[in-house]
DOKOLTOR-157751 format. One record per residue (C-alpha): x, z, y; residue in one letter. Coordinates in steps of 0.2 Angstrom, whole numbers, padded with zeros to 4 digits, always signed. Layout:
BEGIN
XZYA...
// end
This chain:
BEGIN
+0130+0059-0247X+0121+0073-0239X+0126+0086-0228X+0121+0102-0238X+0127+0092-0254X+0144+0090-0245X+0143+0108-0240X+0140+0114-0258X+0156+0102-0265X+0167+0110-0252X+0161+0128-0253X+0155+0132-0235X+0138+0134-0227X+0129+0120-0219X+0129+0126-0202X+0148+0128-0203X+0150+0111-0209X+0135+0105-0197X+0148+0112-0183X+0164+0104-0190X+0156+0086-0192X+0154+0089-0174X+0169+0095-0166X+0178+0078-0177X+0164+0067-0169X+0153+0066-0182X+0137+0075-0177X+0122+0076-0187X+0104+0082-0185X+0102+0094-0199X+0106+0097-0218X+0095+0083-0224X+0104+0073-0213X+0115+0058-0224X+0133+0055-0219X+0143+0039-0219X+0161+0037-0231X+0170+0041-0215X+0162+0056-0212X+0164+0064-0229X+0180+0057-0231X+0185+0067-0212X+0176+0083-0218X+0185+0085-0235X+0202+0080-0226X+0197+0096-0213X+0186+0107-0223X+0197+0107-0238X+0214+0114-0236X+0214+0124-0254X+0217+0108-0261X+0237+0111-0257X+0237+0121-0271X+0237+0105-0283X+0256+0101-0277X+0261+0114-0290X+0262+0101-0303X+0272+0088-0295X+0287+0101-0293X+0288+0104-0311X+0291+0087-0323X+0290+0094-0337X+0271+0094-0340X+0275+0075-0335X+0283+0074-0352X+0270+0081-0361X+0261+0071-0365X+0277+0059-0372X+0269+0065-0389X+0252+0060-0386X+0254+0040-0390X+0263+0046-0407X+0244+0052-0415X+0233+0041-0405X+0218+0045-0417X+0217+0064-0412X+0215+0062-0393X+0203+0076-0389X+0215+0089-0397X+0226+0082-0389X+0216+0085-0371X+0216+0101-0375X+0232+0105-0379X+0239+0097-0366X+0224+0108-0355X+0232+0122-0365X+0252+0118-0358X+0247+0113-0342X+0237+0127-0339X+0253+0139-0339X+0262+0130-0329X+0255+0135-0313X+0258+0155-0320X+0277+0151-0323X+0283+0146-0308X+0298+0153-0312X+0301+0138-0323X+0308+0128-0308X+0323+0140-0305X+0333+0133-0322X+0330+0116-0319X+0341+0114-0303X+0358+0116-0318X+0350+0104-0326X+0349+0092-0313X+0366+0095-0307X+0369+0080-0296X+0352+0081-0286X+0358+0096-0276X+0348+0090-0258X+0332+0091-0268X+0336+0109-0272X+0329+0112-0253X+0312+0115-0259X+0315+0130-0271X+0309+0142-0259X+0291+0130-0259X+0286+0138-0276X+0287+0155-0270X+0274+0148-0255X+0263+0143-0268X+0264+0158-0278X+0256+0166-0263X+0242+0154-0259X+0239+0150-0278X+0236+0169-0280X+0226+0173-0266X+0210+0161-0267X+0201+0170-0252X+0214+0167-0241X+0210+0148-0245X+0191+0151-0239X+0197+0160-0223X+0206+0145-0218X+0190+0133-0220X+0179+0145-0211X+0179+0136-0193X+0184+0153-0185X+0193+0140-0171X+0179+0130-0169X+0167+0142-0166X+0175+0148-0151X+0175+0130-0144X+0158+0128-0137X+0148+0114-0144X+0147+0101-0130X+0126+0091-0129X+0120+0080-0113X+0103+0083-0106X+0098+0068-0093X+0082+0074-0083X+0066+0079-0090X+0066+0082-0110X+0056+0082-0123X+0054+0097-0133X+0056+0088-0150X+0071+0079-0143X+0078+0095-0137X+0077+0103-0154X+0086+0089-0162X+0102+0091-0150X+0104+0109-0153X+0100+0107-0171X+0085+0120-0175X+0067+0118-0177X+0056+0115-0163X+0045+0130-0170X+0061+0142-0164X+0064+0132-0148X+0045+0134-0144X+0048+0152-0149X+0067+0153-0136X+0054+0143-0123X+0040+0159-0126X+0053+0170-0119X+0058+0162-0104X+0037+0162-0101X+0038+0142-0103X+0024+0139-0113X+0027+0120-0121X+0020+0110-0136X+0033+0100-0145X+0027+0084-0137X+0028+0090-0119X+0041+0088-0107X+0055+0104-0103X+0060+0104-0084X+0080+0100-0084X+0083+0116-0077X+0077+0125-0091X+0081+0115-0106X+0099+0118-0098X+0096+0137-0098X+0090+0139-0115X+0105+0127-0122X+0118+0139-0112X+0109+0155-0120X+0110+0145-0137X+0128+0145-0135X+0129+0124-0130X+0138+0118-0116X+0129+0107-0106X+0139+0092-0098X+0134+0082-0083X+0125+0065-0084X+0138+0052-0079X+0127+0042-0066X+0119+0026-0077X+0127+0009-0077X+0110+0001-0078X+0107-0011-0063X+0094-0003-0049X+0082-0012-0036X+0091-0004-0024X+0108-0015-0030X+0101-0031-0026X+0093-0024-0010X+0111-0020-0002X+0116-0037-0008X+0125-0050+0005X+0119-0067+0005X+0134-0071-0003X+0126-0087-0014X+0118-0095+0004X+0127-0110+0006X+0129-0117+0025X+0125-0134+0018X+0110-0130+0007X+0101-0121+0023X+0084-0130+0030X+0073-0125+0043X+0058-0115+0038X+0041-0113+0044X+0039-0098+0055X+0030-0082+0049X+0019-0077+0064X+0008-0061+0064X-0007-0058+0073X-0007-0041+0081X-0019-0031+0092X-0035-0020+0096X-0049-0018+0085X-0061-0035+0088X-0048-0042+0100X-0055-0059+0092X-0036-0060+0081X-0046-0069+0065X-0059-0077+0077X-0043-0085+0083X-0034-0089+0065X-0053-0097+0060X-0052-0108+0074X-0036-0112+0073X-0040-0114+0051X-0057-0123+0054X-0062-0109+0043X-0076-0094+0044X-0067-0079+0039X-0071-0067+0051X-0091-0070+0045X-0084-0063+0027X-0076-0045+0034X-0089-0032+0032X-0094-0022+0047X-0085-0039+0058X-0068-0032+0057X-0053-0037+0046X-0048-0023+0034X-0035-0031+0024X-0020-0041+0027X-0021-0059+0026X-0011-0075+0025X-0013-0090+0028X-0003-0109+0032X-0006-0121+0044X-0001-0137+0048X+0003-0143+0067X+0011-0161+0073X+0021-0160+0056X+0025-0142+0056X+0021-0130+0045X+0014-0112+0052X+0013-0096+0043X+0002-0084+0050X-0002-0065+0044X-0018-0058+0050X-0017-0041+0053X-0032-0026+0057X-0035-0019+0072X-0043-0003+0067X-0033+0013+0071X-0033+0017+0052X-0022+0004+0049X-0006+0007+0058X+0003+0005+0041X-0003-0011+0038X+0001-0016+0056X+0019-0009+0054X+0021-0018+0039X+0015-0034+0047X+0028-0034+0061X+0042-0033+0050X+0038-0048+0038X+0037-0056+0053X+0048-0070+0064X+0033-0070+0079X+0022-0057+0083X+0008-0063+0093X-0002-0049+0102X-0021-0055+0105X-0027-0048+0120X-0046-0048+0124X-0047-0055+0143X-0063-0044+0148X-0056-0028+0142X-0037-0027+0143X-0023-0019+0134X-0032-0005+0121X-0023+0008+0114X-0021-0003+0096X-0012-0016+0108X+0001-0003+0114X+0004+0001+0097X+0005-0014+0092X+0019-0021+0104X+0028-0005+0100X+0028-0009+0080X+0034-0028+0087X+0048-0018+0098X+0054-0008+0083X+0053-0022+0070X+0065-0033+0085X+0054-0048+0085X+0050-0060+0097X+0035-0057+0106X+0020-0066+0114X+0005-0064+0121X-0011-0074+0117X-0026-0068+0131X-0042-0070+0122X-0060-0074+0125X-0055-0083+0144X-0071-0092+0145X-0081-0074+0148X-0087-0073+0164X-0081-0055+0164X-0062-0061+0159X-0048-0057+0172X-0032-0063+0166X-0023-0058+0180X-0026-0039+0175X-0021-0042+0158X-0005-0049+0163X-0004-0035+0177X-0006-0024+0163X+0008-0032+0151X+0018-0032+0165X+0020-0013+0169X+0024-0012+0151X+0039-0022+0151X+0031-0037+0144X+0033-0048+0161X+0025-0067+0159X+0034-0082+0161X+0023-0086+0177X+0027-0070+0184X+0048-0074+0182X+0047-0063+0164X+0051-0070+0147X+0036-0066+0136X+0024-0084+0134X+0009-0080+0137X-0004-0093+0131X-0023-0092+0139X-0037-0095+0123X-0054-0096+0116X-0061-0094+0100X-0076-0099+0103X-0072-0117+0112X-0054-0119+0105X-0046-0119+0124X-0029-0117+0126X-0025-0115+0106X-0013-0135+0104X-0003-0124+0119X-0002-0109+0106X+0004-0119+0095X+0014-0128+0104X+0024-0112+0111X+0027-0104+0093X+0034-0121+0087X+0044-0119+0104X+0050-0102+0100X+0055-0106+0081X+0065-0120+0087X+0075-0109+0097X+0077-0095+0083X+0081-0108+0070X+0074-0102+0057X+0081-0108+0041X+0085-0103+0025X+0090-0110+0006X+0075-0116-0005X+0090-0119-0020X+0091-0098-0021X+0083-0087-0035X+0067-0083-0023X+0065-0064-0012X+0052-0059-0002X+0038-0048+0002X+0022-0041-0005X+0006-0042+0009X-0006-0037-0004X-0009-0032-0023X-0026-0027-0031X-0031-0027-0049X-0044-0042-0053X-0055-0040-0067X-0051-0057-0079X-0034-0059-0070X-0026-0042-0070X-0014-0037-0057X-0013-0048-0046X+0001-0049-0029X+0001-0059-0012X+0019-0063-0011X+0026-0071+0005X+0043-0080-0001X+0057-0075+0013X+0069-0086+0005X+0074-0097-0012X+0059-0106-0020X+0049-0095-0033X+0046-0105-0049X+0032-0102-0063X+0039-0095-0077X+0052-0085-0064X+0055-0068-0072X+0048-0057-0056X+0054-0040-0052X+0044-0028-0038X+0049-0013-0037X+0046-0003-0054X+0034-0021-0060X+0041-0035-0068X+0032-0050-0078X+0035-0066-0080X+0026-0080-0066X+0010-0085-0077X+0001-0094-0062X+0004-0097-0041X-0010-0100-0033X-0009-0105-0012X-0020-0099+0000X-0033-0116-0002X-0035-0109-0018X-0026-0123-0029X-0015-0118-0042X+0006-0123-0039X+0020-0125-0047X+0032-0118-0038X+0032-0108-0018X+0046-0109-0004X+0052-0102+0010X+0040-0093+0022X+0023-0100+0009X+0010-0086+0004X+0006-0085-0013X-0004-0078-0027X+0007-0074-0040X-0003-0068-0059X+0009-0060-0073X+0016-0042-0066X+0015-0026-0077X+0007-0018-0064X+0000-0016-0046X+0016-0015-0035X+0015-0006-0018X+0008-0017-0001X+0025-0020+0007X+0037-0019-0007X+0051-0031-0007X+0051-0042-0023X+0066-0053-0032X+0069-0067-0046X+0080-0060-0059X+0089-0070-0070X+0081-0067-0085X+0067-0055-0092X+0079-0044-0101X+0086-0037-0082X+0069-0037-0074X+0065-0027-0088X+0080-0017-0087X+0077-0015-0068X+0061-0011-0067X+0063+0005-0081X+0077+0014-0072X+0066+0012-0056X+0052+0018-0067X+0062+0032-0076X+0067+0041-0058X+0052+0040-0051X+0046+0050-0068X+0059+0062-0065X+0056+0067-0048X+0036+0070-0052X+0041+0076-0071X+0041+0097-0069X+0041+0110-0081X+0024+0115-0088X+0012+0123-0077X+0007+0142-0078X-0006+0141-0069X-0024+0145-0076X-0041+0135-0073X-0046+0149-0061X-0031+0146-0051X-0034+0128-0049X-0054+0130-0044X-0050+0142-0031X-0066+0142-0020X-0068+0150-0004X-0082+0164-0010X-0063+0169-0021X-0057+0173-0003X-0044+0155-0004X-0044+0141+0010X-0059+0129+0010X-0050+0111+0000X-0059+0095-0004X-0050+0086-0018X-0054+0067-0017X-0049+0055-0030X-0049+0036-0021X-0051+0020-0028X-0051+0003-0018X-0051-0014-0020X-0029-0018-0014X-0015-0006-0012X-0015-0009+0005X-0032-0001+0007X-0027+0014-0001X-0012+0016+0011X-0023+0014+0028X-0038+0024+0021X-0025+0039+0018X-0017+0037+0033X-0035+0038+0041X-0038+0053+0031X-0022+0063+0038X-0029+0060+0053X-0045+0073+0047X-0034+0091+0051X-0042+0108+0049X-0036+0125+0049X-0050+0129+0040X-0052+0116+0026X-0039+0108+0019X-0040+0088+0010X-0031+0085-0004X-0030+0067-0014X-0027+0070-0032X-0027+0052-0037X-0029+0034-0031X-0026+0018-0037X-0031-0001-0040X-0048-0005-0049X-0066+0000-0050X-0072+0019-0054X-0070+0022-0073X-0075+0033-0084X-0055+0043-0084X-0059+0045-0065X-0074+0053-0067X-0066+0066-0081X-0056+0068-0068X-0064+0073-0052X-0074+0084-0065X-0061+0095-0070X-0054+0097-0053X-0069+0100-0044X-0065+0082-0034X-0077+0068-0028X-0073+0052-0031X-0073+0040-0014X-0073+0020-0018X-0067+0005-0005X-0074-0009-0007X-0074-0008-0026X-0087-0007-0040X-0094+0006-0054X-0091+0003-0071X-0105+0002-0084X-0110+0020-0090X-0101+0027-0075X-0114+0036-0067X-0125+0043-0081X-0107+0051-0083X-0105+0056-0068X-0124+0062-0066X-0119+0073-0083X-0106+0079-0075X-0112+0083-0060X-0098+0073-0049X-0103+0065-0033X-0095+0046-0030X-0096+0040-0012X-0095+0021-0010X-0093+0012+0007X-0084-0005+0013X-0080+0001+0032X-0068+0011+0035X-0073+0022+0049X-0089+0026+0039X-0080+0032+0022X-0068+0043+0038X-0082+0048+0044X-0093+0054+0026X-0076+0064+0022X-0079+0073+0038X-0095+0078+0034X-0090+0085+0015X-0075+0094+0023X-0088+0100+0036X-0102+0107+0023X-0089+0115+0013X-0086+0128+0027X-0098+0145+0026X-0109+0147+0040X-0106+0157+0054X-0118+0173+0051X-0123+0182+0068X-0136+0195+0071X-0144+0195+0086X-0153+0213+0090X-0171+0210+0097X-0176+0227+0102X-0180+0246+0098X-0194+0257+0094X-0193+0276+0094X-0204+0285+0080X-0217+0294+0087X-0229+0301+0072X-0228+0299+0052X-0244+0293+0044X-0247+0296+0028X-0260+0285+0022X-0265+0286+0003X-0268+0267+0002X-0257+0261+0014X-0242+0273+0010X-0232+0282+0025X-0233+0273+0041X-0224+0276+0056X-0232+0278+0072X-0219+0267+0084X-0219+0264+0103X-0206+0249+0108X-0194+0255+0120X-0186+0238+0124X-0188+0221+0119X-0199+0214+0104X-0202+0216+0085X-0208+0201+0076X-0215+0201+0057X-0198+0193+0053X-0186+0204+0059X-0175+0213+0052X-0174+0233+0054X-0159+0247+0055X-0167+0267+0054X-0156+0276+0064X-0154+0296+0065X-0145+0300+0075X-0127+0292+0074X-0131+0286+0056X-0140+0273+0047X-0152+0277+0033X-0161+0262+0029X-0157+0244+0033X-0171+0232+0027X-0185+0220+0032X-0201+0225+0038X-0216+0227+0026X-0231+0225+0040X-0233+0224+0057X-0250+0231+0064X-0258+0236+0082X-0273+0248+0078X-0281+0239+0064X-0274+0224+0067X-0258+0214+0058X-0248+0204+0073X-0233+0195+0073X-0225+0203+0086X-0225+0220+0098X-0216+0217+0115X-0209+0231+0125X-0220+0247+0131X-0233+0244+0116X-0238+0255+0104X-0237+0250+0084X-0238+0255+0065X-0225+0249+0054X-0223+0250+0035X-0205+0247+0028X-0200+0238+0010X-0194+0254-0002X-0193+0267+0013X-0204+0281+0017X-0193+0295+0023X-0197+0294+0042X-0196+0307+0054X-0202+0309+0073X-0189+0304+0086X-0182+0290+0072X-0174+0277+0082X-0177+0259+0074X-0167+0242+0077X-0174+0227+0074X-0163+0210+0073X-0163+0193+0067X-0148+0186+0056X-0143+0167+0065X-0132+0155+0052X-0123+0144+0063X-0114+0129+0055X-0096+0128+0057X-0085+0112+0064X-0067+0108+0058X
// end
């Protein structure tokens, strides 16, 4: 049954029984809305208390035998309806009736009690309205009607837990200057605001049950077992100054050419790689050494059981090495120190170690504690002792952990690969991750398609301290990240949503006012200078150094703003973008896809590609640079007093000038002055000595001059000539 159906039965207003359903924990959208047997059967047991008045009949039998004569005539029966209609029908009028039956029933004198009941329901019998007054929820209404609202809503949704139509929330909205369509998102503050008007009393969200990353993040090692722990390889960083030789080192040490790949000859991304020494296995992270990528150096030292610092021998410690032993110092790691590039005639390891030494890093020669290990890329000296050391260090840490655990770890890297989608370079920090494993990273989850090692060769399965790449994620997770193995999909799934869902709510805010003009503010409008970038680039990790590098850029005069970045070549929606916002588009190391840039051409956006860091640094400069206005000064050359007024009919009015100082070019530019004021300000028409036109009078000569649109000259006219100078600004 319906809800207006049920309200017509019972003889009350939809809204009124709309409220009672609800106060007895039946609540329902609308009128249309269709009510289970429970919920009728609640609302006519509440809404209708005039049915009392059928207790009228059990107090008096005698309608009860009544129909005694009914069996004698069976073949009459609907007379006999109506006749007994007829008899029953006084009965509730004579309620006076009862009064003699008490003689009757002499020895039933307890029962006698409820003779004063009659003249109750004389009272209610008679007075129908009374009935109706008590179904109106007069108490009810003075309860206030209790809704939750978690975070951002939707307008639509909203609507449905007050009970109205959208077109009269969108219309309450109006007046609170919120201006929403019934698809857009409400701030939480005002959907409260406009349910308390509405006469709704809002409760507060009881904080959700669901599982968080954060939960498992906090969790003890409870399930490592002392028995199942093994000794794992070590993770060993590479840290240092830009083209300290750090991947020179790792290729020697790899029999590899990676370094020859890296555009510009410097590492811009992080990398990891295993290698195998007497038996041992050696993780090593290759970190940049560019000052734009602090991050990525940070995030290096913490994965990290050994941070190596790489040290050229011919130039010393450089202000990336001091950072970098500080990121080692704060991560708490063991440190060492590999001097580079030995065989160079201008090496001198002494003052590198002199150097380390005065900042706290003394070598073990010295009677310090920090190994320091001299190498060469180039001819491979001193790198079995390198070796050696860090398997010597390891030992001492005993690293270990339990490859029977569901696996955790880190993320070095994640990009978007056309054919293979998102894609994430896992390190594993403990457990063994399977394929198949249902994954969580932060607000991704998937399921483990494919692991593939750092040779290139696909694997079934990845343990303790072995870099991966792992194929199945949802999405791109952030360089860094901490990821897990859940149990199944359904909590990956469950985890990665309510990590999803806050981040939502804390960028989710109520509908802009804002109009288009206010958003392409130029500086012509009298606003601050901005450049609006949206970046693109090849990993996450290269969005995170390239915006650190950015910060770098400050300006009181132009401000940077990024509106967007992400994973993936330039498309098309990037494009729409940076048009709308008045924003260029800057790529890292990525691609443009097809039809792109006649898009872009139409739209008159401007996409800046590079693969060296410093350079795409260095081009945002520049555009931050030419949006500044020039610098206008005017620079006064000289003066001429006005000695005589021609008047030549072919010519027009000429004055007769003598230069009292300086020098008047054809180009300048010329005030008339009389007296204190200005009466003409202009450029200079011609420029003539006797018959001649010159293109400049110096001081002390005599001249004619004709102005543009001037003729009101007078002797003793006093006029300054200048030349307006633009002088490009500089942040």
């Amino acid at each position: 049954m319906r809800v207006h159906e049920l309200a017509k039965e019972l003889k009350v207003t939809s809204r009124e029984l709309l409220d009672r359903l609800s106060a007895l924990g039946y609540p329902a959208k609308n009128h249309m809305s269709a009510l289970d047997e429970r919920a009728v059967q609640a609302a006519r047991e509440a809404l209708a208390p005039a049915k009392p008045a059928a207790p009228p009949p059990q107090p008096s039998p005698p309608p009860r035998m009544a129909p005694a004569p009914a069996p004698s005539s069976p073949p009459v029966s609907k007379p006999v309806q109506k006749t007994a209609e007829k008899t029953a029908a006084p009965t509730p009028t004579a309620p006076k009736a009862p009064p003699p039956a008490p003689p009757t029933a002499g020895p039933t004198k307890p029962p006698i009690t409820p003779t004063p009941a009659p003249a109750h329901q004389k009272i209610t019998s008679a007075a129908p309205p009374p009935a109706q007054k008590i179904t109106a929820p007069t108490t009810v209404a003075a309860k206030p009607r209790v809704i939750s609202i978690k975070g951002p809503i939707l307008v639509k949704e909203l609507a449905d837990l007050l009970g109205i139509r959208p077109n009269r929330l969108i219309s309450e909205l109006m007046k609170h200057d919120v201006f929403a369509s019934i698809n857009q998102r409400l701030d939480h503050r005002v959907a409260v605001q406009v349910a308390e008007e509405m006469g709704f009393e809002v409760e507060k969200s009881r904080p959700s049950q669901k599982p968080t990353p954060k939960d498992w993040r906090a969790e003890p090692d409870e399930d490592r077992k002392p028995e199942n722990l093994q000794p794992r390889p070590p993770v060993v960083t590479f840290l240092g100054h830009v083209d300290h030789g750090k991947t020179s080192l790792l290729d020697r040490i790899r029999n590899t050419a990676v370094a020859q790949s890296e555009a510009g000859g410097i590492t811009q991304h992080v990398g990891a790689y295993t290698v195998e020494s007497k038996g041992h296995r050696i993780t090593f992270l290759d970190t940049p050494g560019h000052q734009a990528f602090t991050a990525m150096r940070a995030r290096g030292a913490n994965m990290t059981d050994i941070a190596v610092i790489v040290v050229a021998a011919d130039d010393g410690v450089m202000p990336q090495t001091t950072e970098a032993i500080q990121h080692a110092t704060a991560a708490k790691v063991p440190i060492m120190v590999a001097i580079n590039k030995v065989d160079l005639p201008a090496a001198n390891v002494q003052r590198v170690k002199q150097q380390l030494a005065s900042m706290g890093l003394t070598p073990e020669d010295w009677g310090g504690n920090v190994i320091c290990s001299e190498v060469s890329a180039l001819t491979g000296q001193g790198l079995e002792h390198l070796l050696e050391m860090i398997l010597l260090q390891a030992e001492i840490m005993e690293i270990k952990a339990d490859p029977t655990l569901r696996a955790k770890g880190f993320v070095i890297e994640a990009k978007l690969e056309p054919g293979r989608g998102p894609t994430a370079n896992l390190l594993v920090k403990e457990g063994t991750l399977h394929t198949g494993d249902a994954l969580l990273c932060g607000s991704h989850w998937g399921r483990v398609r494919a692991l593939i090692d750092d040779h290139g060769r696909q694997v079934a399965s990845a343990g303790p301290s072995m870099p991966v790449q792992c194929l199945g994620l949802s999405g791109v997770p952030g360089a860094g990240a901490p990821f897990r193995v859940c149990a199944d999909e359904r909590v990956a799934r469950e985890m990665a949503e309510a990590e999803r869902s806050q981040i939502e709510q804390r960028r989710l805010t109520v509908p802009k006012r804002a109009s288009l003009d206010a958003l392409t503010q130029t500086v012509s409008q009298g606003g601050q200078a901005e450049l609006r970038l949206v970046l693109k680039a090849d990993v996450q990790g290269s969005i995170e150094a390239i915006e650190h590098a950015l910060r770098d850029i400050r300006s009181d005069k132009v401000t940077l703003e990024i509106l967007a970045s992400g994973v993936g070549s330039i498309t098309a929606n990037d494009v729409l973008l940076a048009s709308a916002s008045d924003a260029i588009i800057v790529g890292f190391h990525v691609g443009v896809d097809a039809g792109v840039s006649r898009i872009a051409k139409q739209e008159g956006v401007e996409i800046l590609l590079h693969s060296i860091i410093y350079e795409l640094q260095d081009r945002v400069r520049e555009a931050m640079t030419g949006l500044l206005a020039p610098i206008v000064q005017e620079q006064v050359t000289g003066h001429a007093v006005i000695k005589q007024v021609f008047n030549i009919s072919k010519a027009g009015v000429i004055a007769g000038c003598q230069m009292s100082d300086g020098v008047v070019s054809s180009k300048s530019r010329v005030r008339v002055k009389r007296g204190s004021d200005v009466i003409y300000e202009g450029v200079l028409a011609s420029l003539r000595r006797f018959q001649n036109d010159v293109s400049e009078v110096r001081e002390g000569q005599e001249c004619g001059i004709r102005l543009d649109n001037f003729a009101a000259f007078a002797p003793g006219d006093v006029l300054e000539f200048y030349e307006v100078r633009r002088i490009a600004q500089s942040l």
